[in-house]
BAFI-3210 file (N, C-alpha, C; in Angstrom, 3 decimals, decimal comma, padded with zeros to 6 digits):
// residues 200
n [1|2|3|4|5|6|7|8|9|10|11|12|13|14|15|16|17|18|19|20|21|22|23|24|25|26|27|28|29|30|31|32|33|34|35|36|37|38|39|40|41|42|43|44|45|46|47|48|49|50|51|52|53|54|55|56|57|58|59|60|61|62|63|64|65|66|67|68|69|70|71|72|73|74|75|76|77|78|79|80|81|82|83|84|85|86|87|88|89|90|91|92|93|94|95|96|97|98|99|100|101|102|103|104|105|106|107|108|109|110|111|112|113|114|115|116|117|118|119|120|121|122|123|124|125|126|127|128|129|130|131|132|133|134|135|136|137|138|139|140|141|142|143|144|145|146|147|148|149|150|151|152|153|154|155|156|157|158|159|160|161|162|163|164|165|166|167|168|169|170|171|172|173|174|175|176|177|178|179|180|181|182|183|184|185|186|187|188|189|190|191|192|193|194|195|196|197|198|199|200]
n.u [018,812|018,789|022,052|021,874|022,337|023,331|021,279|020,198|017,673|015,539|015,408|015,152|013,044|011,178|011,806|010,855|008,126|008,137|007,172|009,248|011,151|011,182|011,939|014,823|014,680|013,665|015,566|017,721|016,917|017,051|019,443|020,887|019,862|018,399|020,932|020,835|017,880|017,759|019,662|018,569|016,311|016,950|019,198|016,820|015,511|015,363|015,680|017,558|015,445|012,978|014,069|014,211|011,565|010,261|012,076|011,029|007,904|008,242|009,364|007,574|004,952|006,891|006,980|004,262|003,554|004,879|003,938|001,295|001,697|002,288|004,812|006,282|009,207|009,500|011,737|014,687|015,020|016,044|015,900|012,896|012,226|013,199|011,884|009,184|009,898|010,358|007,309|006,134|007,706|007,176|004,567|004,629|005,808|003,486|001,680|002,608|003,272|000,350|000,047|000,845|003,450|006,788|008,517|012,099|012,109|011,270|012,493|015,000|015,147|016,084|014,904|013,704|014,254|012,420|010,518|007,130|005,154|002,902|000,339|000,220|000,378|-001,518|-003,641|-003,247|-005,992|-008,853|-010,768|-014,173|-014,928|-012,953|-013,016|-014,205|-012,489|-010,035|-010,806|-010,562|-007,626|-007,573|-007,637|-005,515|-003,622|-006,135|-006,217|-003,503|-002,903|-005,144|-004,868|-002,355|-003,014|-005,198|-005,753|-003,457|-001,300|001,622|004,063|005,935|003,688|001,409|002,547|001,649|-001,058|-001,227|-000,172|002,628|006,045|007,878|008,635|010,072|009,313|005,943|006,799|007,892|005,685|003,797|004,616|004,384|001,826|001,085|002,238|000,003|-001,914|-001,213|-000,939|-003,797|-004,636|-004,299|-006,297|-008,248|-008,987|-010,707|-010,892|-008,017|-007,046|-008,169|-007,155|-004,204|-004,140|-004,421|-001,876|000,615]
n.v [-019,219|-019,286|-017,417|-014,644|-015,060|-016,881|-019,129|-022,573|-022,656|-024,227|-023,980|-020,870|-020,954|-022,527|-020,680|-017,650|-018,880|-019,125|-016,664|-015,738|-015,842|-014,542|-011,923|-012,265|-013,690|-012,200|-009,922|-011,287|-012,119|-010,025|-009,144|-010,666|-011,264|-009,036|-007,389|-008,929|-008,830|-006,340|-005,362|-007,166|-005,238|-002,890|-003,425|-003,629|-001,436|000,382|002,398|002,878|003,388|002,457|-000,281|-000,364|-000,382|-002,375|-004,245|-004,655|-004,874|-007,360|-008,560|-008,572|-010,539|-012,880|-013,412|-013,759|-015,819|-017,960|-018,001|-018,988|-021,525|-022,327|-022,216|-024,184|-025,664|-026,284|-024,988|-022,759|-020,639|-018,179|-018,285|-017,699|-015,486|-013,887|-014,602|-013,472|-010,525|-010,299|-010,327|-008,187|-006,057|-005,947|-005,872|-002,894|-001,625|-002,098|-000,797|001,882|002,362|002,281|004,480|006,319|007,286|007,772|004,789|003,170|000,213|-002,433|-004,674|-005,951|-007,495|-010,143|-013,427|-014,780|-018,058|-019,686|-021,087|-020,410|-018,180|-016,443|-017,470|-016,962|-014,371|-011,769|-010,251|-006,755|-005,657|-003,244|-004,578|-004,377|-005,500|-005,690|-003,486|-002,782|-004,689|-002,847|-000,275|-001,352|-001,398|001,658|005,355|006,424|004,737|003,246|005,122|005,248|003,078|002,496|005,199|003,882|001,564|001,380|003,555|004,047|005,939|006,832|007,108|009,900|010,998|010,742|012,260|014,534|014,577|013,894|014,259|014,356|014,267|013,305|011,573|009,514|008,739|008,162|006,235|004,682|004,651|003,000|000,376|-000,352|-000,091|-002,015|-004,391|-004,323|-005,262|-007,790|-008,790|-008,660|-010,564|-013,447|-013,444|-013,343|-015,962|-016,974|-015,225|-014,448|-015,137|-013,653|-011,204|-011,495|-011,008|-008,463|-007,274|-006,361]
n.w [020,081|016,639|015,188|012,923|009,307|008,784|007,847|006,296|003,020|004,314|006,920|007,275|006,216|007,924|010,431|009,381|010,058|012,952|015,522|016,872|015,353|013,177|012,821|012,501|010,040|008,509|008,200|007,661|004,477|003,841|003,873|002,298|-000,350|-001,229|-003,002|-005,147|-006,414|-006,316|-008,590|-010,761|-010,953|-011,356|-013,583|-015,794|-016,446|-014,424|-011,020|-008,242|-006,150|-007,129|-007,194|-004,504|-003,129|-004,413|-003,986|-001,105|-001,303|-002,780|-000,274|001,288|000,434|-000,437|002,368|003,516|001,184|002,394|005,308|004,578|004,127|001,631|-000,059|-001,781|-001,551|-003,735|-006,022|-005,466|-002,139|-003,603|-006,239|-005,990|-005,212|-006,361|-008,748|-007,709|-007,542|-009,854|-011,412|-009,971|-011,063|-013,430|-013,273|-012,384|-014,600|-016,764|-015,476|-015,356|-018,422|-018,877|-017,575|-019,324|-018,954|-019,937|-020,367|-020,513|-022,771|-022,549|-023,120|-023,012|-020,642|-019,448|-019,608|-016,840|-015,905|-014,218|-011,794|-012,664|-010,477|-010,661|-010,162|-007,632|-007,282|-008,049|-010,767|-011,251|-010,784|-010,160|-007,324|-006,569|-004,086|-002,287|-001,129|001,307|002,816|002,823|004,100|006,628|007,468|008,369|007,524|007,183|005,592|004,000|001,831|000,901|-000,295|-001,832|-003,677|-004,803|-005,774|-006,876|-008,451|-009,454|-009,138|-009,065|-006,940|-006,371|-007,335|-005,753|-003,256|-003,766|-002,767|-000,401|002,892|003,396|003,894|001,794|-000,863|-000,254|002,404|001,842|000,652|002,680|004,602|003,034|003,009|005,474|005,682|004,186|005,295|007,525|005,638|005,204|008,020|008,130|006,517|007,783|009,090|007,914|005,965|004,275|002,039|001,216|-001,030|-002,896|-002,037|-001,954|-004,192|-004,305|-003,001|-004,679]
ca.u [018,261|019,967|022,156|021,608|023,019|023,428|020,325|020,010|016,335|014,687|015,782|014,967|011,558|011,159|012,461|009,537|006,746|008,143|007,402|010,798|012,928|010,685|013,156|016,136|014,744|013,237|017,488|018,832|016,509|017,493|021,188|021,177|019,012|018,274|021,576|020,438|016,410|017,823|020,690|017,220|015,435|018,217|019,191|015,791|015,003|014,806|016,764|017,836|014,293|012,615|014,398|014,443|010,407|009,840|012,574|010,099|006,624|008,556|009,332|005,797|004,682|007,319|006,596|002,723|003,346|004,907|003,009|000,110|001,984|002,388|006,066|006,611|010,504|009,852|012,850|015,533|014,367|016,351|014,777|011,147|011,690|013,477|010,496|007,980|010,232|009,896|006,488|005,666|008,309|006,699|003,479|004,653|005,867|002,130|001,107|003,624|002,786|-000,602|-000,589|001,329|004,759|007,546|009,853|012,547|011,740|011,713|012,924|016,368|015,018|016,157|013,503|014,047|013,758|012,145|008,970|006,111|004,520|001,731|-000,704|000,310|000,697|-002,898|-003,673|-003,468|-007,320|-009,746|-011,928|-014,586|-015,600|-012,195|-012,883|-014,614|-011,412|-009,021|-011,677|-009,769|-006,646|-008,068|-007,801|-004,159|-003,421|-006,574|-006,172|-002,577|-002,950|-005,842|-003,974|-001,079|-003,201|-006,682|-005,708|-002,093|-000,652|003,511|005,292|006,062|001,898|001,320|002,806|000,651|-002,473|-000,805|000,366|003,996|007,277|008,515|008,579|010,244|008,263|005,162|007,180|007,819|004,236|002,832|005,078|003,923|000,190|001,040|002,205|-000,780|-002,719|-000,467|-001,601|-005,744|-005,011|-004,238|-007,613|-009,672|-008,250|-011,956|-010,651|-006,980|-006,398|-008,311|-006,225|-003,073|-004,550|-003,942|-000,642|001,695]
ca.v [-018,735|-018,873|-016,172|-014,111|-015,245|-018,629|-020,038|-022,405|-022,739|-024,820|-022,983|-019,998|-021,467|-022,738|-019,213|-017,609|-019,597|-018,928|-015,441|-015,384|-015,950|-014,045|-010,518|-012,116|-014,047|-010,722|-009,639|-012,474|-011,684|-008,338|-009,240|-011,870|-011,268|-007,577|-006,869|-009,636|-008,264|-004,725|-005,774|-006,971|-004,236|-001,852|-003,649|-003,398|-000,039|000,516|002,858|002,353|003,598|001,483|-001,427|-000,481|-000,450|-003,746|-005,677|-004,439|-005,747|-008,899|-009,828|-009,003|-011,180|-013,884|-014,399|-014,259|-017,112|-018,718|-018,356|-019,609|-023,020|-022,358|-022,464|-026,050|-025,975|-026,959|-024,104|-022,566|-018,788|-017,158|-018,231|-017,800|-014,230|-012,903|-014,638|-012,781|-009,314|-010,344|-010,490|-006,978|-005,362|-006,255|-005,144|-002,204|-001,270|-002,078|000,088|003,296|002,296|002,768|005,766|007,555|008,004|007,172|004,252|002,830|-000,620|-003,601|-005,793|-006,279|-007,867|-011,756|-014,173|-015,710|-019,335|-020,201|-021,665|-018,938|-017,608|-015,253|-017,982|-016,221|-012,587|-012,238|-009,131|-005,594|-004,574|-002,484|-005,498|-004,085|-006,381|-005,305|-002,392|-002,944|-004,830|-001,911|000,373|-001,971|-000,398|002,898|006,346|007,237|003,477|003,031|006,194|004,881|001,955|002,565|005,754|003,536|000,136|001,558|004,713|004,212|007,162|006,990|007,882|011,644|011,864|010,560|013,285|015,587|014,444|013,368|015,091|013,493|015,335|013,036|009,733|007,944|008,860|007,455|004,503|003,762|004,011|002,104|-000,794|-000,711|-000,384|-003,644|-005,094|-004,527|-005,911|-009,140|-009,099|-009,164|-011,649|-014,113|-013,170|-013,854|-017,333|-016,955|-013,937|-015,169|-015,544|-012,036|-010,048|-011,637|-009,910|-006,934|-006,637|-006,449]
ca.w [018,817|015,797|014,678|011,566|008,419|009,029|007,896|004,690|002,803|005,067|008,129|006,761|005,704|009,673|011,072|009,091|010,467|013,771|015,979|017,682|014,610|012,347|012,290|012,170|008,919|007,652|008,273|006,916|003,509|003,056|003,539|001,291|-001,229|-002,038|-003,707|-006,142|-006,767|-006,899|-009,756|-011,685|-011,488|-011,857|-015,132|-016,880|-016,472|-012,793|-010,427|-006,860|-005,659|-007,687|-006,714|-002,687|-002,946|-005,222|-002,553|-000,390|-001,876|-002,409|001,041|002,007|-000,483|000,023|003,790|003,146|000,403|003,199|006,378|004,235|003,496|-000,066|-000,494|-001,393|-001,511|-005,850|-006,053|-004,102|-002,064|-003,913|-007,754|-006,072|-004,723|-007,987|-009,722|-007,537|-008,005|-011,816|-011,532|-009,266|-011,511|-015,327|-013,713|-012,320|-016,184|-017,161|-015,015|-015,724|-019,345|-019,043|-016,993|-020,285|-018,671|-021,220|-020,054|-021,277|-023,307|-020,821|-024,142|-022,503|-019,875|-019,617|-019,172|-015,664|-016,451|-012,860|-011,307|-012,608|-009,488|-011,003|-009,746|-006,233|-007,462|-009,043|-011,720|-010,232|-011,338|-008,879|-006,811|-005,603|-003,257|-000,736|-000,023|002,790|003,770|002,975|005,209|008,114|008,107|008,784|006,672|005,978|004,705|003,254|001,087|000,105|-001,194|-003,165|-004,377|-005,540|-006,523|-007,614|-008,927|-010,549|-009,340|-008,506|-005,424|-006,804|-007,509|-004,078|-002,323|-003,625|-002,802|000,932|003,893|004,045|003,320|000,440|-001,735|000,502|003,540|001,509|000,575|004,376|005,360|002,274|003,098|006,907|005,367|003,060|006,936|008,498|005,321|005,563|009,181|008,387|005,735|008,360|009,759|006,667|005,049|003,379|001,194|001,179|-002,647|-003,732|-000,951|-002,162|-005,837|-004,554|-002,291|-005,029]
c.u [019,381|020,798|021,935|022,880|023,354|022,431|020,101|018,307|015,386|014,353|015,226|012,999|010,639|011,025|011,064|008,109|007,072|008,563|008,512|011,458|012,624|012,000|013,693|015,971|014,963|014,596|018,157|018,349|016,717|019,027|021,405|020,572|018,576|019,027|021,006|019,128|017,139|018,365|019,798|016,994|016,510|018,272|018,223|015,019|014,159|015,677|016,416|016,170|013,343|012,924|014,022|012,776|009,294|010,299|011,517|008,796|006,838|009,193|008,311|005,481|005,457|006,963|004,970|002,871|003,826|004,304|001,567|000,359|002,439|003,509|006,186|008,206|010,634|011,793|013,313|014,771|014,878|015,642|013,727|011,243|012,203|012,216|009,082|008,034|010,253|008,802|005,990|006,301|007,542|005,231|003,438|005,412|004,810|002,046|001,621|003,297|001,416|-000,967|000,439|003,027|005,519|008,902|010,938|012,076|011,951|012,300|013,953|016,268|015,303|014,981|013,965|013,466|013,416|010,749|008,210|005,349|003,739|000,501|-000,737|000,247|-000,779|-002,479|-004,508|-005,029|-008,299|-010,679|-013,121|-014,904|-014,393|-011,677|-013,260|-013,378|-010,323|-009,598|-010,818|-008,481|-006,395|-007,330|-006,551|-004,429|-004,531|-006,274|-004,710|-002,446|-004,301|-005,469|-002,638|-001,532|-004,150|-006,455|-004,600|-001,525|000,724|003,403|005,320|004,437|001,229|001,528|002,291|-000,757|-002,590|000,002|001,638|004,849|007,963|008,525|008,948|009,195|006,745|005,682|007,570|006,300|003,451|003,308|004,552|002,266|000,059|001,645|000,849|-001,798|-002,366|-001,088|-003,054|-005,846|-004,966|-005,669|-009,005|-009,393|-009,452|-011,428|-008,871|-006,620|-006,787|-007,567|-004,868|-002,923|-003,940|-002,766|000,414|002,067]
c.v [-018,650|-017,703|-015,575|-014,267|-016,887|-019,855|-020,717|-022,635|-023,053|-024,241|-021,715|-019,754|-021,023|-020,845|-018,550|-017,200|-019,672|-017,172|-015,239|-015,137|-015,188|-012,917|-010,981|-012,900|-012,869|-009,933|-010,412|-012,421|-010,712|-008,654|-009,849|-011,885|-009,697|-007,306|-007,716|-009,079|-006,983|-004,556|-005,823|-006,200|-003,276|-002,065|-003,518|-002,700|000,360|001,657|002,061|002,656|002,580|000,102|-002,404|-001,115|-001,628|-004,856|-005,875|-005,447|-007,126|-009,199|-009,683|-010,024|-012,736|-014,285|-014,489|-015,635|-017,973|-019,748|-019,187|-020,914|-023,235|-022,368|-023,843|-026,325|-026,300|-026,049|-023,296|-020,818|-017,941|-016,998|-017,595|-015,958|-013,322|-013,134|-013,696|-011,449|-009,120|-009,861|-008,939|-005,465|-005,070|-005,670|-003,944|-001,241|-001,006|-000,846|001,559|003,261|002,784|004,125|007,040|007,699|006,802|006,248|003,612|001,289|-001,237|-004,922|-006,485|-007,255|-009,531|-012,471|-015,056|-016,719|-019,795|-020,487|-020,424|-018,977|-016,357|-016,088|-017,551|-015,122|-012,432|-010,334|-007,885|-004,855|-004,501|-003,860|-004,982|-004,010|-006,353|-004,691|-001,941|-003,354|-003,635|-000,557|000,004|-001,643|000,910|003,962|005,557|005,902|003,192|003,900|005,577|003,956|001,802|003,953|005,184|002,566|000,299|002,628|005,051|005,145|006,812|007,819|009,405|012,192|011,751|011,941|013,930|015,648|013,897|014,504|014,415|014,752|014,880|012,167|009,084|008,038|007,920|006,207|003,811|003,657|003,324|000,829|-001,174|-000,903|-001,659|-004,615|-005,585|-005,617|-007,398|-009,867|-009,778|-009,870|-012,814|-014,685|-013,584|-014,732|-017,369|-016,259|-013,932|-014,688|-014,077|-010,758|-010,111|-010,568|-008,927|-006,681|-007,137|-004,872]
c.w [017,779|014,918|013,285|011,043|008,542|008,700|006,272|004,803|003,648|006,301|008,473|007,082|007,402|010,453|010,584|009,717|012,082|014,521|016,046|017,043|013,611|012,041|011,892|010,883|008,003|007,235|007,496|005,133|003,385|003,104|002,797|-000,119|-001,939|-003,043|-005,534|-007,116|-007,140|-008,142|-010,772|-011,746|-012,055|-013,854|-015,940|-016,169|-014,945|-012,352|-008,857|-005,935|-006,247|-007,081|-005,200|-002,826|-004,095|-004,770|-001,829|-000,176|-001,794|-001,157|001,611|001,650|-000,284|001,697|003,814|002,576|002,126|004,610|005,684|004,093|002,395|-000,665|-000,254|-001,661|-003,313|-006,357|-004,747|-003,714|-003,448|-005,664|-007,125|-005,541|-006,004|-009,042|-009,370|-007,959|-009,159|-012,465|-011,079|-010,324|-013,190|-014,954|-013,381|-013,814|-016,530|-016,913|-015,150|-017,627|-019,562|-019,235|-018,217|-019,500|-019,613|-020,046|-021,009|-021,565|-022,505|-022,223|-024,176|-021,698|-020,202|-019,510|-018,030|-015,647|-014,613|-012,272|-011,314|-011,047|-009,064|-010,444|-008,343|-006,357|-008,916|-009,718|-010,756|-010,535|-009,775|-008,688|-005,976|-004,098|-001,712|-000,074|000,904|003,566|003,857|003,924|006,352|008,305|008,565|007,594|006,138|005,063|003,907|001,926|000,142|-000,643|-001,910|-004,008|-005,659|-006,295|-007,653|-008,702|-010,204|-010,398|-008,710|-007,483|-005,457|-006,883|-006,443|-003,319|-002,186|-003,390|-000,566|002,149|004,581|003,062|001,940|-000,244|-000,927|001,909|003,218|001,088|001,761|004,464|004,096|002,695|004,554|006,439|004,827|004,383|007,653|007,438|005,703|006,880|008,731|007,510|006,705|009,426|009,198|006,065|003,791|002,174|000,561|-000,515|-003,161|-002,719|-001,580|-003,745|-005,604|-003,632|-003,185|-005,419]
res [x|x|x|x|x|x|x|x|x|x|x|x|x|x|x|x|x|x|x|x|x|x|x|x|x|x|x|x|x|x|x|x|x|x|x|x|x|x|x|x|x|x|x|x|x|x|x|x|x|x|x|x|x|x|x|x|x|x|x|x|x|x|x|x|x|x|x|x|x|x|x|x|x|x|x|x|x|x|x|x|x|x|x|x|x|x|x|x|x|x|x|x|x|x|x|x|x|x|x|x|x|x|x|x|x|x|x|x|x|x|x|x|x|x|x|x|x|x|x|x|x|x|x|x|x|x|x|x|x|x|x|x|x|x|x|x|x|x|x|x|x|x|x|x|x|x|x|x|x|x|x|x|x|x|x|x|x|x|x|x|x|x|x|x|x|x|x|x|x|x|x|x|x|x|x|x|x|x|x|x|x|x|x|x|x|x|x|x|x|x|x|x|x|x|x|x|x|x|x|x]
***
């Protein structure tokens, strides 16, 4: 097996789409790649929490695109996962915008000249139609992620409506809940494209 850190794009790609090598990809993307996504967010109006739990989303998100086939190599990982953290990050603004909390201007922000990949990261609005599927991860997770997707409420407004000790505690088990969805997308290829809607 090959060791971690050693793998270029393709490899990577491969590793992936195979059980065995899956972790040590999932390893080899957080070593390689976080400091980069976090640097983004950081710079336009992020902190280190922020950052940790938008790496996050995007490597769900990037190995979904993958296992589905849908990474066609057009650009290198590392453009396509800053483009997706581009993408999770500008709508998580929206969405803090909406909900009245004052941020700072995102007008700083560069424009990452790189293959758009919003045709994979669809618009965060309530679908009715899957919440029957979010029923399938059972309570807690259902409750969280329509807390955080449907509802708009932050990490800090979470807590209080949850029986966990702190922000990050709910930001571990939302990211294991956005796991298991990943999982029952593989299950429904039918539903595929409006599931992907909502795990950002």
């Amino acid at each position: 097996m090959k060791a971690v850190g050693k793998y270029d794009d393709a490899q990577l790609i491969a590793a992936i789409n195979d059980e065995k090598e899956l972790d040590k990809a999932i390893m080899f993307i957080y070593r390689h790649y976080s400091e980069t996504v976090s640097s983004f967010i950081i710079h336009n109006s992020g902190n280190e929490q922020d950052a940790d739990d938008i790496f996050q989303e995007t490597v769900v998100s990037f190995i979904d695109v993958v296992k589905k086939g849908k990474f066609r190599m057009e650009a290198s990982v590392k453009t396509f996962l800053v483009s997706i953290a581009r993408n999770l990050w500008l709508n998580e603004l929206k969405k803090r915008e909406r909900a009245g909390v004052r941020e700072k201007s995102y007008e700083t922000a560069k424009e990452v000249n790189e293959m758009d990949v919003s045709h994979y990261i669809g618009d965060r609005e309530i679908k009715q139609e899957l919440r029957e599927l979010l029923n399938q991860l059972g309570e807690s997770c259902r409750k969280i992620l329509i807390l955080f997707y449907y509802e708009n409420l932050s990490m800090k407004e979470m807590v209080s409506h949850l029986h966990y000790e702190n922000e990050q505690v709910v930001r571990n088990k939302k990211y294991k809940c956005l796991q298991q969805l990943t999982g029952i997308l593989k299950e429904k290829p039918s539903i595929a494209r409006q599931l992907t809607e909502i795990i950002k």
